[in-house]
C-alpha positions in Angstrom: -153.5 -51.2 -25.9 -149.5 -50.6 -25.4 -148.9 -49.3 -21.8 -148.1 -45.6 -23.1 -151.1 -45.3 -24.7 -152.5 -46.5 -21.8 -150.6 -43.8 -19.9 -151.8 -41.1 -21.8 -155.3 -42.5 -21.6 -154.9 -42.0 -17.6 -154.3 -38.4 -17.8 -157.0 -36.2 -17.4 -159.2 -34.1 -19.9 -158.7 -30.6 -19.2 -160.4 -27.0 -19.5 -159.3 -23.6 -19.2 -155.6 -24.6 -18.7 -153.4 -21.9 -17.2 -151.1 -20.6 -19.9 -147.5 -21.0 -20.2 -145.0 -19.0 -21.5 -141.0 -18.4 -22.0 -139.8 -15.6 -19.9 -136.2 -15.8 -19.9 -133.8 -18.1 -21.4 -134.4 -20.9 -18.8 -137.4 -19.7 -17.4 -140.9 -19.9 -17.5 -144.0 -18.5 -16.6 -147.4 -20.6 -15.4 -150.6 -18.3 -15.8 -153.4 -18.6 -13.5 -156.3 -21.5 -14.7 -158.1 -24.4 -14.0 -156.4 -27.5 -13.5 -157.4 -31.4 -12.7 -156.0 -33.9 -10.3 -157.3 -36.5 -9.9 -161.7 -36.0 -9.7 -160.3 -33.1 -8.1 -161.0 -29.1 -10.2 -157.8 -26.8 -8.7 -157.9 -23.3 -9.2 -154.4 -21.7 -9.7 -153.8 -18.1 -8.8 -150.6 -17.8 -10.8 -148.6 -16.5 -12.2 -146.0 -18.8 -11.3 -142.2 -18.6 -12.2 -139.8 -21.8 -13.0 -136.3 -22.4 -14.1 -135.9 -25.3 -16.8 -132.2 -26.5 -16.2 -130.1 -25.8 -19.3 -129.7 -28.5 -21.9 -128.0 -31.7 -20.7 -123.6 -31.2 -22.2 -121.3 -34.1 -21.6 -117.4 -33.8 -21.9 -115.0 -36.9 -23.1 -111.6 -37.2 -23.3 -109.5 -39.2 -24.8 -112.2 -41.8 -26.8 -109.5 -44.2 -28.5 -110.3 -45.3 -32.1 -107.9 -47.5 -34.1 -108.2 -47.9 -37.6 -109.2 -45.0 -38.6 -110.9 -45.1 -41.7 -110.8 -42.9 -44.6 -112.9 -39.9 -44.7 -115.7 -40.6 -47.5 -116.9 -37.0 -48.4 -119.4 -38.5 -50.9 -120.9 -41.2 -48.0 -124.2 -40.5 -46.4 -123.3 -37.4 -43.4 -123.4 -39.9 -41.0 -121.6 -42.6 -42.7 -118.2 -40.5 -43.5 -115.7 -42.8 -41.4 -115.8 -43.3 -37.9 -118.4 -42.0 -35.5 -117.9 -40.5 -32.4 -119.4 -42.8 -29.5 -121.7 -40.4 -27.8 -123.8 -39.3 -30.7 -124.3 -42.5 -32.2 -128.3 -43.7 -32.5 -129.5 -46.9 -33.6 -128.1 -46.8 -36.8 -126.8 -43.4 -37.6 -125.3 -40.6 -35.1 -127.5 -37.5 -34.1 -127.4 -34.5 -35.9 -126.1 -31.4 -34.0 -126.0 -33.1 -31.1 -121.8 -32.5 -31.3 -120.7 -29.5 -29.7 -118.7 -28.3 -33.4 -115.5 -26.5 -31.5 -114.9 -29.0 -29.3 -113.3 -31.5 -31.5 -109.6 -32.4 -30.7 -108.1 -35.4 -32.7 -104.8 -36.5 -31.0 -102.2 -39.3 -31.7 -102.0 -40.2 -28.4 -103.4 -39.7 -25.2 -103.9 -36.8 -22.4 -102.0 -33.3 -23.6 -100.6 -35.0 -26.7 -100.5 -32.3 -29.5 -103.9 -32.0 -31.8 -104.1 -33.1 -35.4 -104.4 -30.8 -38.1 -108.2 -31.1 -39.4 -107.6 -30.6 -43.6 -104.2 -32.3 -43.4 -104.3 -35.1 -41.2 -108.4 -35.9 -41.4 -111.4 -34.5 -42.2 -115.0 -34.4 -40.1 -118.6 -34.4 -40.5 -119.3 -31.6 -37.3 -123.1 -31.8 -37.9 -123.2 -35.1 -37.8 -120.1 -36.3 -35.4 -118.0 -38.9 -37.9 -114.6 -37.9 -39.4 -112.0 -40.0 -40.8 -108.0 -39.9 -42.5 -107.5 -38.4 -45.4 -105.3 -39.4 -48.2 -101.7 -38.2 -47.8 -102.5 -37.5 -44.4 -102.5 -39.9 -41.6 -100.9 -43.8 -42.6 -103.3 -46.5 -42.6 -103.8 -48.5 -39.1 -104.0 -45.3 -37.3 -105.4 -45.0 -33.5 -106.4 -41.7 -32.5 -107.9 -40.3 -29.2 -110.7 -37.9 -29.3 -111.6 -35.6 -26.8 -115.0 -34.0 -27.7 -118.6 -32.5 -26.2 -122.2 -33.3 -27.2 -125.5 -32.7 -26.3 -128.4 -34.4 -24.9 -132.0 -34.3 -25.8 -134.3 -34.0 -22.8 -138.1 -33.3 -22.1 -139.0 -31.5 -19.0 -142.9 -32.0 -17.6 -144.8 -29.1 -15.7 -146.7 -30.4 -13.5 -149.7 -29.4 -10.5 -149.8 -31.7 -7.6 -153.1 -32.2 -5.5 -152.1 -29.5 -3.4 -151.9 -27.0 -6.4 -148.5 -26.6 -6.2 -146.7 -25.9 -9.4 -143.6 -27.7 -10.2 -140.9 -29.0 -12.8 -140.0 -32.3 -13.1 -136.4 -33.0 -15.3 -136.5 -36.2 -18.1 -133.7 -38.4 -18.4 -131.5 -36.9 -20.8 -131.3 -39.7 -24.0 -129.2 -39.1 -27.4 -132.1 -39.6 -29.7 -135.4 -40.9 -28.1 -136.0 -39.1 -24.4 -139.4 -39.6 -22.8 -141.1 -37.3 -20.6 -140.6 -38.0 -16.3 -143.5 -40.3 -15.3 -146.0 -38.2 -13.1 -146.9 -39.1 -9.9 -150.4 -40.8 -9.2 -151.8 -37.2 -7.6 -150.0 -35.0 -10.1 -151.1 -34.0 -13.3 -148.8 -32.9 -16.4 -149.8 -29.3 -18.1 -147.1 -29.3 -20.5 -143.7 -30.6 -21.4 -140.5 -28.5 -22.3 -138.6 -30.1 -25.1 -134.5 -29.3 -24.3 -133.2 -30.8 -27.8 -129.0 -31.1 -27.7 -127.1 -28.0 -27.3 -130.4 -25.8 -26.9 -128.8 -22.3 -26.2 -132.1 -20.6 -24.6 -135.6 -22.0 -24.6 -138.5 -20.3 -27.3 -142.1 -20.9 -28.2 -141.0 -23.8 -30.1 -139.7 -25.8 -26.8 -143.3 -25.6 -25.2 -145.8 -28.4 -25.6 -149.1 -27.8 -23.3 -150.7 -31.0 -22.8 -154.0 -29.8 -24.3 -155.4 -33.1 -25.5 -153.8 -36.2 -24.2 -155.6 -38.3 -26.0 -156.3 -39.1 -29.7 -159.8 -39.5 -30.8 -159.7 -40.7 -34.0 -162.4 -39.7 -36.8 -166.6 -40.0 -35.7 -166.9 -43.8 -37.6 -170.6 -44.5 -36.8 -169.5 -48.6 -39.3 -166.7 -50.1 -40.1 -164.8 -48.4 -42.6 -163.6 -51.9 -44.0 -167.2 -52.5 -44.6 -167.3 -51.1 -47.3 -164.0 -50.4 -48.4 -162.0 -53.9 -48.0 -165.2 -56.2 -48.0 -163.8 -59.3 -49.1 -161.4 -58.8 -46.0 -164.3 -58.1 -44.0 -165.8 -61.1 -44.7 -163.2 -63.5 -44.5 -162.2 -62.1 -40.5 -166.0 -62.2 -39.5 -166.1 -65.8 -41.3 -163.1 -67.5 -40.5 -161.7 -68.1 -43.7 -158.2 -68.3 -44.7 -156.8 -64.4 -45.1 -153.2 -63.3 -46.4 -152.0 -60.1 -45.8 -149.2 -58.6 -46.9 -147.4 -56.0 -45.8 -145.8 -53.6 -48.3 -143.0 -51.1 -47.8 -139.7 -50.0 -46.8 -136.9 -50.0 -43.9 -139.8 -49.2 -41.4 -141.7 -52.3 -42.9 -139.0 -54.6 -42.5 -138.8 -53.7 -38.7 -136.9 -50.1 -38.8 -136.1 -50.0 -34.7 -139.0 -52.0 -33.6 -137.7 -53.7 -30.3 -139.0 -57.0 -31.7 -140.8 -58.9 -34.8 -143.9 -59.0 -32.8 -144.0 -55.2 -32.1 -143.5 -54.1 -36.2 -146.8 -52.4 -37.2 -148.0 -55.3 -39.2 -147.7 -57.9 -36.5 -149.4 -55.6 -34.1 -152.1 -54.6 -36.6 -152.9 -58.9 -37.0 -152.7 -58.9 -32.9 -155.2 -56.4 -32.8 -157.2 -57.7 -35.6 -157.4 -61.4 -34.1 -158.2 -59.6 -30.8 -161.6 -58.1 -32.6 -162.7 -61.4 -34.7 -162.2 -64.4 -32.4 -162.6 -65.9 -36.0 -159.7 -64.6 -37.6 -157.6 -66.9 -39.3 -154.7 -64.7 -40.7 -151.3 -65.6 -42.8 -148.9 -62.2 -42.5 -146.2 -62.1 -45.1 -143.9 -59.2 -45.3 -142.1 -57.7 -48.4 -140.5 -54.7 -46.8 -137.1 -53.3 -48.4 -134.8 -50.4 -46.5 -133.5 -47.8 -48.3 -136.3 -48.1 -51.4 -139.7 -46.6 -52.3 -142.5 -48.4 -54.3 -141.2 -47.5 -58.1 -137.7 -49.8 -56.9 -139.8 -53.0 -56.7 -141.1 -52.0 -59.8 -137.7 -51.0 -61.5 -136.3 -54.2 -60.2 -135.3 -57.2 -62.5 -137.2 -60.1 -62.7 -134.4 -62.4 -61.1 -134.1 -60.2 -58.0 -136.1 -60.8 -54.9 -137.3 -57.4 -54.9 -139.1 -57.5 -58.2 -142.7 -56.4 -57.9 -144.4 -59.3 -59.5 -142.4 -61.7 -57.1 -142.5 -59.9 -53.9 -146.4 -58.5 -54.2 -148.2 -60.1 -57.4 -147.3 -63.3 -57.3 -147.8 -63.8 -53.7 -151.2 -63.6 -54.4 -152.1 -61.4 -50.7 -156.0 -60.7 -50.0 -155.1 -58.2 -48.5 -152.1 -55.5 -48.9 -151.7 -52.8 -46.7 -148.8 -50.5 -48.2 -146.1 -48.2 -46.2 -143.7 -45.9 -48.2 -142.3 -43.3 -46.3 -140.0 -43.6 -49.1 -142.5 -42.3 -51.1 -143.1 -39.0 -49.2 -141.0 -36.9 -52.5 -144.2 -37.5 -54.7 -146.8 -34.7 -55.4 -150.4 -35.5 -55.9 -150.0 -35.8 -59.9 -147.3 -38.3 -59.5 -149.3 -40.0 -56.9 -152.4 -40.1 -59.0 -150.5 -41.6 -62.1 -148.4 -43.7 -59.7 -150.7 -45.5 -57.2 -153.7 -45.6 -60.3 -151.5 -48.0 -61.6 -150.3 -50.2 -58.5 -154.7 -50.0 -58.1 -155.1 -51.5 -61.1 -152.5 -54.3 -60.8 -154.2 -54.9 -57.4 -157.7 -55.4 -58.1 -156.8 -57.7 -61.4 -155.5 -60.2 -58.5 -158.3 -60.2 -56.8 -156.5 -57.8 -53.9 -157.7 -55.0 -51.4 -155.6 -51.9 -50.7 -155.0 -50.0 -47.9 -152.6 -47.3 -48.1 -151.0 -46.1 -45.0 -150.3 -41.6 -44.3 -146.2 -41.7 -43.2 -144.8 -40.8 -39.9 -143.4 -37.3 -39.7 -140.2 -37.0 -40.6 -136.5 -35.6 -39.4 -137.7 -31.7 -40.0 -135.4 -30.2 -42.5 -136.2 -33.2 -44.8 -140.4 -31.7 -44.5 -138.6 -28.5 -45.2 -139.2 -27.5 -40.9 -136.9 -26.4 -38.1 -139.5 -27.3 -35.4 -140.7 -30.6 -34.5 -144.0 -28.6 -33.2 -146.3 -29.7 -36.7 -150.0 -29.8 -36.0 -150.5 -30.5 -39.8 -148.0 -32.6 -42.4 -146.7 -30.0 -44.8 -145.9 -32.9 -47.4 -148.6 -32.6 -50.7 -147.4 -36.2 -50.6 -149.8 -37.1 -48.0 -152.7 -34.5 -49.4 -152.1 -36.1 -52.5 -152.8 -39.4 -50.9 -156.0 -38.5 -49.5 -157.1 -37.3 -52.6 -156.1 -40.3 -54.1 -157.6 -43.2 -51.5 -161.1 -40.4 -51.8 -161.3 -40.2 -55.6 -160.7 -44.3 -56.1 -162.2 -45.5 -52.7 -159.2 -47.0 -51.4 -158.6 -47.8 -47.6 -156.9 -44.8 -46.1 -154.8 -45.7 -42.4 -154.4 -42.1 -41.9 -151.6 -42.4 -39.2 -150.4 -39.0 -40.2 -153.0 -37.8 -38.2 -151.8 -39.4 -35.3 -148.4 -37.8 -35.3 -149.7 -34.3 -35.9 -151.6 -34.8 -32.8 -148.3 -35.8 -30.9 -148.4 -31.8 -30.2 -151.4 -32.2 -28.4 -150.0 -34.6 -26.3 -147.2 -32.8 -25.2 -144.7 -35.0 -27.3 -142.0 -33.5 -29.9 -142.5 -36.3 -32.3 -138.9 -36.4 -33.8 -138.6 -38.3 -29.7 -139.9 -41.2 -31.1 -137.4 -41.5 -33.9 -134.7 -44.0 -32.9 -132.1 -43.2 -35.9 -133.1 -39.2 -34.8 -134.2 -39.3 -38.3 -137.0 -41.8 -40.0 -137.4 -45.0 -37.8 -140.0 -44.7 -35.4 -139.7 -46.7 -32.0 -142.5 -49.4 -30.8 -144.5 -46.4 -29.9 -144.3 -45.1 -33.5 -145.3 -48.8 -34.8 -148.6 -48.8 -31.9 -150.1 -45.7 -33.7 -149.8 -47.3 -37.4 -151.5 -50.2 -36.1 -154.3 -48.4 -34.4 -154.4 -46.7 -37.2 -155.5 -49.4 -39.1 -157.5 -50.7 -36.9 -159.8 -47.7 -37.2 -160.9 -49.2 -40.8 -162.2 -52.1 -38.6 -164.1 -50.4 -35.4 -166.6 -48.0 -35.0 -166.5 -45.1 -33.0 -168.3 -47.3 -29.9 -164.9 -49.0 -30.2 -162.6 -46.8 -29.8 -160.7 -46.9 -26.5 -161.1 -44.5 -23.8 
């Protein structure tokens, strides 16, 4: 079990938890209730006022960038030209972290006169990259940036032993903050989610802690039991199993630390760690960028190809992540995935499909990252689909809906701020899987 989960696990199950509310822009308000620390039951009297410090704003001057590229309006937004240093993630820059009127392009530095924006370049202000434009500035360009962004930040409110109420402030972080680690006789009631440039807190910027724990589904056997026998038999027996794992960018490692945390390696960890017997061979065919109809749109000769990056590799086992695949409603899904069934089980294969991770919001159609159920028909149609057909279901979905619970703004664990979960995100899809191949009785506590 990773460490934060492990965290999590340590904090305690509560009742009647005082309310908390917004009472001013940077302020809120703790109700009287019941709290835990500890073994210990604390009464608070409330109500209890606290000020949230405004959201984390850093200034730069003067960030030198030579070469300027050319501004390429019809790029990806945060792939236009260059990108501005303190909004950059792993892979992409945050979005509205960039302060928009901030912005001063110079040709040289300290009080040098500012570049005309339209004439001499062009930028992305949602997104923080800009580049020359055509006619405009000569090519081999250095310019000098002065600029403001935001920081994402969670907050925790927390009782001591004592009953004192209190705030403690995250570490401010572009794209992935974590909440302030809570002292051994304190006990976390609810975070407060700052995201960049936050101009006044709302309901959407509180998370009470109201079940810090998952507890997946009531599984009184196995799922895989009956669902993926063949691959129950071969972990329980010892014999020779190959499993492939199927997907996209988050597949082929999408801002997992290292191979051995991606969710596949962790899912074979786990599964060697629950049949001593296990003798596994993990292959992965995972493609960034693609969703399951490009392997099948793919030419023969490519590596990508279906029949020469799944079929022919002849798996026992394939366990299948598309977030990629998130745009399809339940009819496409049924007419899709009845066909990717069919080439399975004349190979002799078992499926399991895993539910996505929750996305960057505006591409579920949200402006909050507070989602207690996925909105995409995508994944209903998915659960219709593994139900109807009695395919393997990983339902890690569920898991990140619950994040709300847990006093977590999901879109924290996104490393790229967009659709690349960190090691954490890559822990729940592999205890996700592993709930096909425990029981309840298993599950940890």
């Amino acid at each position: 079990m990773c460490a934060w989960l492990l965290a999590l696990a340590a904090v305690p199950e509560q009742v009647g938890l005082p309310a908390v509310e917004v009472v001013g822009p940077w302020k809120v308000r703790v109700a009287a209730g019941t709290v835990k620390v500890r073994d210990r039951a604390l009464s608070l009297k409330g109500p209890v006022e606290l000020a949230i410090e405004p959201a984390t704003i850093v200034q730069v001057s003067d960030e030198k960038h030579e070469n300027l590229p050319i501004y390429n309006a019809q790029a990806a937004p945060w792939a236009r030209g260059a990108r501005l240093s303190g909004v950059i993630t792993s892979e992409t820059t945050s979005p509205d972290s960039l302060v928009p009127d901030s912005v001063v392009l110079k040709a040289a530095p300290g009080e040098s006169p500012a570049l005309v924006r339209g004439r001499d370049y062009d930028i992305e202000l949602q997104w923080g990259t800009f580049g020359r434009l055509a006619g405009g500035l000569p090519e081999g360009t250095t310019v000098y940036v002065d600029y403001a962004f935001g920081m994402h930040r969670i907050d925790s409110i927390v009782v001591d032993r004592d009953g004192r109420v209190k705030v403690l402030t995250g570490e401010p972080h572009v794209a992935t903050p974590k909440p302030p680690r809570v002292g051994a006789f304190e006990t976390a009631i609810a975070n407060v989610w700052i995201p960049a440039r936050l101009e006044k807190l709302g309901p959407d910027n509180l998370f009470p802690i109201t079940e810090p724990v998952y507890v997946p589904p009531k599984r009184a056997i196995a799922p895989a039991v009956g669902l993926l026998p063949k691959t129950w038999d071969k972990l329980t027996s010892g014999k020779p199993l190959h499993i492939l794992a199927w997907g996209d960018s988050v597949t082929a490692g999408g801002e997992a630390s290292s191979v051995e945390k991606r969710w596949q390696n962790r899912f074979v960890a786990m599964l060697k760690q629950r049949f001593p017997k296990a003798n596994i061979k993990l292959t992965t065919a995972g493609w960034g960028g693609r969703n399951s109809d490009s392997f099948l749109n793919e030419p023969p000769e490519s590596e990508w190809n279906f029949e020469k990056a799944v079929i022919a590799r002849k798996p026992d086992l394939i366990v299948m992540e598309f977030v990629n695949d998130a745009g399809l409603t339940p009819e496409m899904v049924e007419q899709k995935y009845s066909y990717l069934l069919g080439r399975f089980r004349a190979i002799g294969a078992e499926w399991a499909i895993l539910t996505p991770h929750l996305v960057w919001p505006p591409w579920m159609g949200k402006q909050t990252s507070k989602i207690e159920q996925d909105p995409r028909p995508y994944v209903a149609g998915v659960r219709a689909f593994a139900a109807k057909h009695r395919v393997a279901l990983a339902d890690a979905s569920l898991r990140y809906c619950h994040l709300v619970k847990e006093g977590i703004p999901y879109i924290t664990l996104m490393v790229n701020s967009l659709n690349h979960p960190d090691d954490r995100g890559h822990e729940m899809f592999a205890l996700s899987l592993m709930e096909l191949f425990t029981t309840s009785k298993e599950d940890p506590r």
